[in-house]
DOTI-455437 format. One record per residue (C-alpha): residue number from 1; x, y, z. Coordinates in nm, 4 decimals, decimal comma, always signed. Each point is the difference from the previous one (the first is absolute). Layout:
  pos      east     north        up
  NUM         X         Y         Z
...
***
This chain:
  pos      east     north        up
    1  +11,1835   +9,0793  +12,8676
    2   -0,3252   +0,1473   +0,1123
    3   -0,0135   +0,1513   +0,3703
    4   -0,4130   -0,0687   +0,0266
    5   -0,0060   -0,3552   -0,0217
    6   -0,0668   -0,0416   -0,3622
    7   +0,2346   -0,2347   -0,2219
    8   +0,2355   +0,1383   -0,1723
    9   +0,1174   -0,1024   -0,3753
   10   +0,3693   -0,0323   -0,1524
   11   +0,0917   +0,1126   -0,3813
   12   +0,2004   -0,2999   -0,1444
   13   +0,2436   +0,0154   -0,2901
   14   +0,0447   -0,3242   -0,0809
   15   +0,2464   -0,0483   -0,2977
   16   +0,1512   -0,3462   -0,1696
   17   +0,3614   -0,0284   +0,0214
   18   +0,2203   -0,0872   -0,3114
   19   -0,1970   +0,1486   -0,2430
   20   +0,0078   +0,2802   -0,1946
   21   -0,1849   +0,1788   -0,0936
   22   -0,1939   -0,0270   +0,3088
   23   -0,3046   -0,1777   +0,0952
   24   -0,1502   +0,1647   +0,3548
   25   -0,3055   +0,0595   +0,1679
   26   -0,1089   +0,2699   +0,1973
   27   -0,2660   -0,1090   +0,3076
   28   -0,1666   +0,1398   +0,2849
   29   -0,0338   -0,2756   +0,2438
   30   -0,1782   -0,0019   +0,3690
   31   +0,2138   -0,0334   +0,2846
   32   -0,2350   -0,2713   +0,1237
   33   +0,0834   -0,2250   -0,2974
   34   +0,1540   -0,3216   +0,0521
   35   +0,3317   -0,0900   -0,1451
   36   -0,2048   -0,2871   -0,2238
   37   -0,2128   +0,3164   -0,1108
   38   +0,2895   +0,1901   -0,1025
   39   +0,1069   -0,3130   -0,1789
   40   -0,3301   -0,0307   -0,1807
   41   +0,0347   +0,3763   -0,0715
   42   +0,3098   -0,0680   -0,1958
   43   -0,1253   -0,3174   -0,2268
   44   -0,2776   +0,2083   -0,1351
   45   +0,1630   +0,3620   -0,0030
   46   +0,2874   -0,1714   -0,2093
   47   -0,2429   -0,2852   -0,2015
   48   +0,1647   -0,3054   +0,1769
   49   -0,2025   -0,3398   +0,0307
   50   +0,1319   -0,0581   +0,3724
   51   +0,0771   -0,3078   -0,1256
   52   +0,3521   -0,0605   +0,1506
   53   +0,1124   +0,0533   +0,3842
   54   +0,1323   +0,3523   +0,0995
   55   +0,1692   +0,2039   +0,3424
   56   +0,0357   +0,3259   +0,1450
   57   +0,3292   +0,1093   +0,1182
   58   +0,0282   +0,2720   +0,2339
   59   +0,1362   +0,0853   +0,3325
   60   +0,2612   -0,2870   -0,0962
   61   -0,2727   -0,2260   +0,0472
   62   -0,1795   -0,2091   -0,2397
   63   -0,3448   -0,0857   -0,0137
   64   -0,0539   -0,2711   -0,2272
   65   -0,2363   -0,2451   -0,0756
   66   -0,0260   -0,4145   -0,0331
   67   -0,2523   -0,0046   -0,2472
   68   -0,2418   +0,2203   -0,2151
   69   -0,2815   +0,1885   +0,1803
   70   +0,1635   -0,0352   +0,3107
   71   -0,0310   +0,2664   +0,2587
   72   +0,3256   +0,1892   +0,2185
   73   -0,0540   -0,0296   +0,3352
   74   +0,2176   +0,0629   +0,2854
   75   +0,0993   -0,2147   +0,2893
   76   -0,3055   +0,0057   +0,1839
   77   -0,1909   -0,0610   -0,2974
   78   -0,1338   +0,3328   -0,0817
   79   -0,0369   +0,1396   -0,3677
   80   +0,3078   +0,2659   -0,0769
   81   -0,1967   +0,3069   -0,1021
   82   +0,2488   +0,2590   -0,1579
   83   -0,0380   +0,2515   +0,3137
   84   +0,1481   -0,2388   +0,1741
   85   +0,3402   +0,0370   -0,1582
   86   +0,0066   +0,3776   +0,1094
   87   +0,0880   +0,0956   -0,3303
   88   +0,1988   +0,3076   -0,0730
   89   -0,0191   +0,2463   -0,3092
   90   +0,3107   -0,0627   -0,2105
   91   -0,0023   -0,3999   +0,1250
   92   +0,0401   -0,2013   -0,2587
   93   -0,1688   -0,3737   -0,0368
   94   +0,1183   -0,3069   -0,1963
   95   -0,3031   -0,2208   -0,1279
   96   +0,1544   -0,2619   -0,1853
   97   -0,2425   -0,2564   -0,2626
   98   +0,0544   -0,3129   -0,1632
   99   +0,3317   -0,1385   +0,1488
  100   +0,0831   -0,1718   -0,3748
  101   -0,0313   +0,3210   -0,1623
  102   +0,0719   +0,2588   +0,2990
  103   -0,1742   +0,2540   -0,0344
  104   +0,1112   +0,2919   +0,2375
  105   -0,2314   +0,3286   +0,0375
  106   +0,1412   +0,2496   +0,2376
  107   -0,2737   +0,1783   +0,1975
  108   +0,0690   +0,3147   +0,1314
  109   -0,2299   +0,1981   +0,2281
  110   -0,0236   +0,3445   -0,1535
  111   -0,2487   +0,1409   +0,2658
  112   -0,2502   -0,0336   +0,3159
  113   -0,3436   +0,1520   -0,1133
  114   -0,3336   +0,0460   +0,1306
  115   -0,2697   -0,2312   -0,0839
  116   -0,2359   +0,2179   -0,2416
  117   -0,4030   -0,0757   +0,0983
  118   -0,1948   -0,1700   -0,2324
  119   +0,3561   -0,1495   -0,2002
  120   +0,0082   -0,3592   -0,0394
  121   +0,3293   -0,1506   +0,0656
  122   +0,2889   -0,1521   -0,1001
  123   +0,0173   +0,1927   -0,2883
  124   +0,2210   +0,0444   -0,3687
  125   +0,1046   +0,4120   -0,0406
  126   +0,2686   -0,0697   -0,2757
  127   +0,2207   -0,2277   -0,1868
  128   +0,1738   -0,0589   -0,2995
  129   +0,0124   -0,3289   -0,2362
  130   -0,1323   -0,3496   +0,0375
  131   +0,0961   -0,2315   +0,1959
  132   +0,2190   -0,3054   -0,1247
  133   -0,1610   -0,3468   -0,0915
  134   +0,0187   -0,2611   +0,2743
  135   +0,2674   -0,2437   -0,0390
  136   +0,1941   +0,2027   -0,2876
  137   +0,3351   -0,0511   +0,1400
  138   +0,0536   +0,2750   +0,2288
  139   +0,1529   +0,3302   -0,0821
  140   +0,2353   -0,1598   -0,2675
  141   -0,2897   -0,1970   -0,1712
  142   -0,2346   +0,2959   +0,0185
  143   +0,3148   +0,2144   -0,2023
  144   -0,0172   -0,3048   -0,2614
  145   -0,3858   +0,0184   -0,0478
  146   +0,0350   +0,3872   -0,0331
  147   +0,2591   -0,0604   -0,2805
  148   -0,2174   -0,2441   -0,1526
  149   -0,3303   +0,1848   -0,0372
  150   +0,2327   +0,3344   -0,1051
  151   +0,1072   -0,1943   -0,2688
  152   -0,2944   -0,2240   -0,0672
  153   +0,2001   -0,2806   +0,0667
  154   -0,2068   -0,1630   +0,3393
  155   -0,0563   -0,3147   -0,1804
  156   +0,3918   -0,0863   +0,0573
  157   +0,0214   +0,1166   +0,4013
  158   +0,0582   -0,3167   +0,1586
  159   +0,1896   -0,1562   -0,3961
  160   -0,0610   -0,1018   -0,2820
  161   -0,3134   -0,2071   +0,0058
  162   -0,3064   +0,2373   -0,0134
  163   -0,2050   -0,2583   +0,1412
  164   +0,1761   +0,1300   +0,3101
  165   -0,2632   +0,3036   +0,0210
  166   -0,2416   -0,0811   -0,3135
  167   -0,1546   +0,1040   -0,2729
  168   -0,3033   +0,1720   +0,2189
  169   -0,0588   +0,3543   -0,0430
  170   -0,1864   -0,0195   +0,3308
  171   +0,3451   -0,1636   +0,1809
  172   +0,1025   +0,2412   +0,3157
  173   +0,3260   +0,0662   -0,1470
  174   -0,0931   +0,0999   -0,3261
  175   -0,2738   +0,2615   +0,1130
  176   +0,2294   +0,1405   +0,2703
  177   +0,0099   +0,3989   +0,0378
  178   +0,2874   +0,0616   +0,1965
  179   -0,0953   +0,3978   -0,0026
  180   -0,3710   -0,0998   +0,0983
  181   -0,1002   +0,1014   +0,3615
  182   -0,3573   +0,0754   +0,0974
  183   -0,0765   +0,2176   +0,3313
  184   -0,3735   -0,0696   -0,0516
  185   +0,0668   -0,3835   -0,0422
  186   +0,2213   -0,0509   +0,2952
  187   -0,2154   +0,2018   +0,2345
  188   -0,3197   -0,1932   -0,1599
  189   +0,1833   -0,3446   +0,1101
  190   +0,0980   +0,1512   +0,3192
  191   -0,3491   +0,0763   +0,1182
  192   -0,1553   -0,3567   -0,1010
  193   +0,3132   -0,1444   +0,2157
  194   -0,0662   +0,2405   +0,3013
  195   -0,3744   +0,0298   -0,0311
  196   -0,0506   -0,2766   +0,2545
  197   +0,2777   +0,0572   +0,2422
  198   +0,0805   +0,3257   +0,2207
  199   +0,4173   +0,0277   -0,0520
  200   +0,1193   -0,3419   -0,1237
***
């Protein structure tokens, strides 16, 4: 990206597949971070807990992980930093979260940029909607829930019983927003997770 040495940074789209209309995130990432960085990245940009395994697909490779806050490393043991994977403008990326529900975000790399001084990175430029609730069902679940609160009907989302979700204003599923997305609040969380570290 940069001829004098500096790091460069990549603009992300990263988008969820299967719904409509769409959730995405638009990030400018450092070439430097690590592929459990860009992971990271993506729980907060799009409000998940990182409570459930995920993988990268790219290259027709998979990097995946055994268990939660684990690290990709390559044969020799070494971190995977995204500049390693030579990444192209146009490539796209499949990060895949929570196996059960399957959640599939396609990340496309829109653009190689300059690192600005002074700019703290990774960083949220845009985006649309909230993210979906962990463990809603996947794509089809998350349709049902948007049904539900359209027609005030979430107490019946998983049947009949309405102990299933309560009677508590303050329950997650009753207070979802699905149009509710906050630059200032992503890029808030973003800078407590990255405040220690230098790139993931």
């Amino acid at each position: 990206m940069s001829d004098d040495g500096a790091s460069g940074v990549y603009r992300l789209k990263v988008s969820l597949r299967r719904i409509s209309p769409m959730i995405w995130r638009r990030l400018l990432v450092p070439e430097e971070m690590t592929l459990f960085g860009l992971h990271r990245t993506i729980q907060i940009a799009f409000g998940w807990e990182d409570y459930h395994l995920h993988a990268f697909k790219l290259h027709g490779r998979r990097y995946g992980t055994t268990w939660t806050g684990e690290r990709h490393r390559d044969a020799t043991g070494k971190e995977i930093a995204l500049v390693d994977l030579q990444l192209r403008v146009r490539q796209r990326i499949l990060y895949e979260y929570d196996f059960g529900d399957l959640w599939e975000h396609e990340i496309r790399v829109e653009d190689g940029l300059e690192r600005e001084a002074g700019k703290v990175y990774p960083i949220c430029i845009a985006g649309a909607r909230a993210g979906p609730p962990e463990d809603i069902g996947g794509p089809r679940g998350y349709e049902v829930l948007i049904h539900r609160l359209r027609f005030g009907d979430v107490e019946r989302l998983f049947g009949d019983d309405e102990e299933d979700i309560g009677e508590d204003d303050d329950d997650p599923l009753r207070v979802f927003e699905p149009e509710r997305f906050s630059r200032r609040e992503v890029n808030a969380a973003l800078r407590r997770e990255f405040s220690e570290t230098s790139g993931g």
